[in-house]
N, C-alpha and C positions, 0 to 999 in steps of 0.2 A: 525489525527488532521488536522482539514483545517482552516486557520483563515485570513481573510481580514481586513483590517482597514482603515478611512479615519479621516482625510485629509489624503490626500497622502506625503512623504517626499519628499521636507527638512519640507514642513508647520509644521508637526508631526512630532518629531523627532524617530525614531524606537528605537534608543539606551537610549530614557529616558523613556519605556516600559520596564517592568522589568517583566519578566513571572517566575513563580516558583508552583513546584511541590513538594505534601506534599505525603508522602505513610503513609497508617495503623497507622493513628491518630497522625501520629509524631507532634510535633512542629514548629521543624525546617526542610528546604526543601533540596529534595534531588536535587532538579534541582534548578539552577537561574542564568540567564540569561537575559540581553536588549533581548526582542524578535526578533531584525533584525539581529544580528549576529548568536543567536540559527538557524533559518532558512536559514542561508548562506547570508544572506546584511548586509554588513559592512559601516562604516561608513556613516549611515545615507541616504543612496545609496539606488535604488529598480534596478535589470536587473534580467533577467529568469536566471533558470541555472536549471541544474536535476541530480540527482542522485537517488540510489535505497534506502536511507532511510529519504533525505530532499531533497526541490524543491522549489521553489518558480518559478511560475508558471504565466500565461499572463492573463490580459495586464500587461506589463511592469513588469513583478516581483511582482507584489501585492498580489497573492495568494500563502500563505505560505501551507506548508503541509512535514507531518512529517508521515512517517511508521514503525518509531520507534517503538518496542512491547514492552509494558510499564503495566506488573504484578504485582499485587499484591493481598494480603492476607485479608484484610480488611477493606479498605476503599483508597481511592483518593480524592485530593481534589487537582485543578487549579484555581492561581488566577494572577491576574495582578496587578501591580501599576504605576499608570502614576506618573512619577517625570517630566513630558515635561511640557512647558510653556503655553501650552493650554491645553483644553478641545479634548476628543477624541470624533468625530464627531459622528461616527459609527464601533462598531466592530461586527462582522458577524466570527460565528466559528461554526461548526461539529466539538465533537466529538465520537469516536464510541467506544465502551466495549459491551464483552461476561460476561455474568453474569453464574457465577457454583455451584452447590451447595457445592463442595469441592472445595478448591484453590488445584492447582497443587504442588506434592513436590519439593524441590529444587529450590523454587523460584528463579528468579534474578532479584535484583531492580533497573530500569533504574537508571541515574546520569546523570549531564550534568553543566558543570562550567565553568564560562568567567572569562578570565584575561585580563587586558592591562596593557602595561611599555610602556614609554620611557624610551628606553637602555641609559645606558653610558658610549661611546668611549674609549678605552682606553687613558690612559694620553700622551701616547707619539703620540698619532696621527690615523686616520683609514686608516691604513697602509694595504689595502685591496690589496690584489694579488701581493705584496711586492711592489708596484708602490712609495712607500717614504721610504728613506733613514731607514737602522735598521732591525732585525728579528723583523718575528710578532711570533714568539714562539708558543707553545702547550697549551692544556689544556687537558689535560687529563680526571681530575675529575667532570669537568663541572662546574667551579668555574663561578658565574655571569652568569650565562646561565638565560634565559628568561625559567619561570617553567609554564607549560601546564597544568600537574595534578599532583595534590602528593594526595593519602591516603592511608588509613591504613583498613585492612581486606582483606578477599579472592574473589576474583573477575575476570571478563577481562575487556579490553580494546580496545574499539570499533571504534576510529576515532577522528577526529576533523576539524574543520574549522578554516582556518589558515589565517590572514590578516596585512599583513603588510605592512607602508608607507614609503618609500624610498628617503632622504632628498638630494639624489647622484645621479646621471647618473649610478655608480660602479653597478655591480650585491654583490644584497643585501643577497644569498643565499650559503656563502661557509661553511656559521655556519652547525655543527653535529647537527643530531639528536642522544639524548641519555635515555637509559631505564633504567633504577635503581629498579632492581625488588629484592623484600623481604630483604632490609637491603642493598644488596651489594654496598659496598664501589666504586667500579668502576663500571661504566656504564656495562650491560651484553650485551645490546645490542648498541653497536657504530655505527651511519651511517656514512655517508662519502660527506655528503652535503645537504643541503636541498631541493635542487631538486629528487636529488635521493629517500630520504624521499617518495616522492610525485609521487614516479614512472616516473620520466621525466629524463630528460641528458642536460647535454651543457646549464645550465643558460638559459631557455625558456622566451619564453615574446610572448603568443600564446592561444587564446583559447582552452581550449580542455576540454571537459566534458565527463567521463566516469562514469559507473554505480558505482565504487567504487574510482575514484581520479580523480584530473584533476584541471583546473585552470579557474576558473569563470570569472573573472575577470582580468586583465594587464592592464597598464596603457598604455597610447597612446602622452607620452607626449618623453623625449629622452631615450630610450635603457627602465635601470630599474626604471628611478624616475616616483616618483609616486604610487600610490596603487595598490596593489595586491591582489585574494585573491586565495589561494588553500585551497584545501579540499583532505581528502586521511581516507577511510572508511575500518577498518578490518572485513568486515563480514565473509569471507573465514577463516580468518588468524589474528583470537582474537589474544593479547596478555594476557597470563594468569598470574595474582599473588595470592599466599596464603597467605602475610601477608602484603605486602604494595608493591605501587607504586609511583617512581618520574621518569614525564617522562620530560625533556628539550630540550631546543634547544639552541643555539648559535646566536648570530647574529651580523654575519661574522665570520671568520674564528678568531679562539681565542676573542673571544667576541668586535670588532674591533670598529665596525662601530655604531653609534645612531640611533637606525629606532625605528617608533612609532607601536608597534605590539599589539594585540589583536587576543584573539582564543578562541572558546568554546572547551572542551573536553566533547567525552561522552565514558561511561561503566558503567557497570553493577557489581552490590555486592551482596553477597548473606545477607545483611541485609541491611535496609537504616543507611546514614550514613550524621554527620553534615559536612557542606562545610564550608571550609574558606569565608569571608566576600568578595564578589565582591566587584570591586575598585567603588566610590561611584558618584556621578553625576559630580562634579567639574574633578575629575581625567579621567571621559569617555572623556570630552573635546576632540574631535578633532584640532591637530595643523592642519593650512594653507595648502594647496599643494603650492609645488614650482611650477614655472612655468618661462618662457623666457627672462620675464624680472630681475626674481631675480637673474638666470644664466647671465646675462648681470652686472649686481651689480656686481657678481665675478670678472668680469671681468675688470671692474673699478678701483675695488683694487687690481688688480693683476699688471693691468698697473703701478696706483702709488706705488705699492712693488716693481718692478723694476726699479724706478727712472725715472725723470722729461726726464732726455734726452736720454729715450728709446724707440723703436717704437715696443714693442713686439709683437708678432703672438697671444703666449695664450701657447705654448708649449716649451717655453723654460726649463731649468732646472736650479734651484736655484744651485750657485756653495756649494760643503761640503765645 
């Protein structure tokens, strides 16, 4: 699949492009997605980036394309629906199918699903890297975790595109990844942070593009505020289930912190299957980025929380 669109964003918003894919006359789609996050541009954003099954490609990120192998038994159908505030100028797409006279056995039917949340903080504070008063405690079971894909059937699990906005300077990345494969009550597979996830180390804030993970996208504004996006692709190294999947994540370590995330997942079932309701035009909303002067705001009321006849730095510590 190759597809171009104008206007170009923000004029066009990409995330109120809604792309969905119908397999063997179903009804309802086994893909659906804002088309700019399916292709790796989040937040209404266009920059290049590559990998071996999506790309969005030059100028500027405008050409999307997907190598996705996407089978099936009797029929396809791709459609789109503009929910944006305009008219779409021009869309320009290739795409390409082998026609058989037998469909192959054992099919597997692509899938591909967007979420977004804003998280929320725990109540005693986003006591991130213990830097405020208190334990931040466990989770074990993945209580409140931000969910990526849950379904039910036998299948694997191919990857996703991972975005999230960072309302903090803090690294927004100490949340687990977790796999809840066929029922089981505790996560079978726990990571140990979201970088790690992601094949990286040490809280990254760094381009790096590779054929199967890497980070598109980092903000440029202090440390980690600001958006992000990673991506992290199992073509080598499916995760396989036979009767369901939930996979999660964290964000922060014990669900800590309020970041504004968004991700599509994709894998493959061996029959098409319905998706939960993506979140709907009001909820894709993007919040504000922060930026220098709102950090400056903090600062204002941090002076008058310390009192009239104080002359504070910025780094003192509130007595217990």
């Amino acid at each position: 699949i190759w597809i171009t669109i104008s206007p170009e964003a923000p004029e066009l918003n990409r995330s109120d492009i809604i792309l969905r894919i119908y397999w063997d006359g179903n009804e309802f789609p086994s893909v659906e997605s804002p088309i700019g996050p399916f292709f790796g541009q989040g937040w209404d954003e266009t920059y290049p980036w590559a990998s071996l099954p999506l790309a969005a490609s030059p100028v500027k990120g405008n050409a999307l394309v997907s190598y996705f192998k996407m089978p099936f038994a009797k029929g396809a159908r791709i459609e789109i629906e503009n929910q944006a505030d305009i008219k779409i100028g021009a869309f320009y797409y290739y795409i390409d199918y082998i026609e058989q006279e037998q469909p192959r056995e054992n099919l597997a039917y692509f899938h591909a699903w967007y979420n977004q949340e804003i998280t929320v903080a725990d109540k005693e504070g986003e006591n991130e890297w213990g830097v405020l008063p208190g334990e931040t405690g466990k989770n074990p079971l993945g209580e409140l975790n931000y969910k990526i894909l849950e379904t039910e059937g036998k299948g694997h699990y191919v990857g996703v595109n991972y975005f999230v906005n960072c309302p903090t300077p803090i690294w927004y990345g100490e949340g687990d990844d977790m796999f809840f494969i066929d029922g089981s009550e505790k996560p079978l597979l726990h990571g140990t942070g979201t970088e790690d996830y992601f094949n990286s180390s040490w809280c990254p804030n760094e381009l790096y593009k590779h054929a199967y993970f890497g980070y598109a996208r980092v903000p440029d504004e202090l440390m980690w505020l600001g958006r992000t996006h990673c991506y992290r692709f199992h073509i080598e190294d499916p995760i396989y289930f036979d009767k369901s999947l939930l996979f999660t994540i964290e964000h922060g370590h014990n669900n800590v912190l309020t970041l504004e995330m968004a991700s599509v997942a994709y894998w493959y079932q061996d029959a098409p299957v319905k998706l939960a309701p993506i979140p709907d035009k009001e909820a894709r909303k993007l919040m504000p980025a922060i930026n220098m002067i709102d950090i400056h705001r903090w600062r204002h009321e941090w002076r008058k929380n310390m009192g009239e006849d104080s002359n504070p730095w910025g780094n003192e510590r509130i007595p217990e």
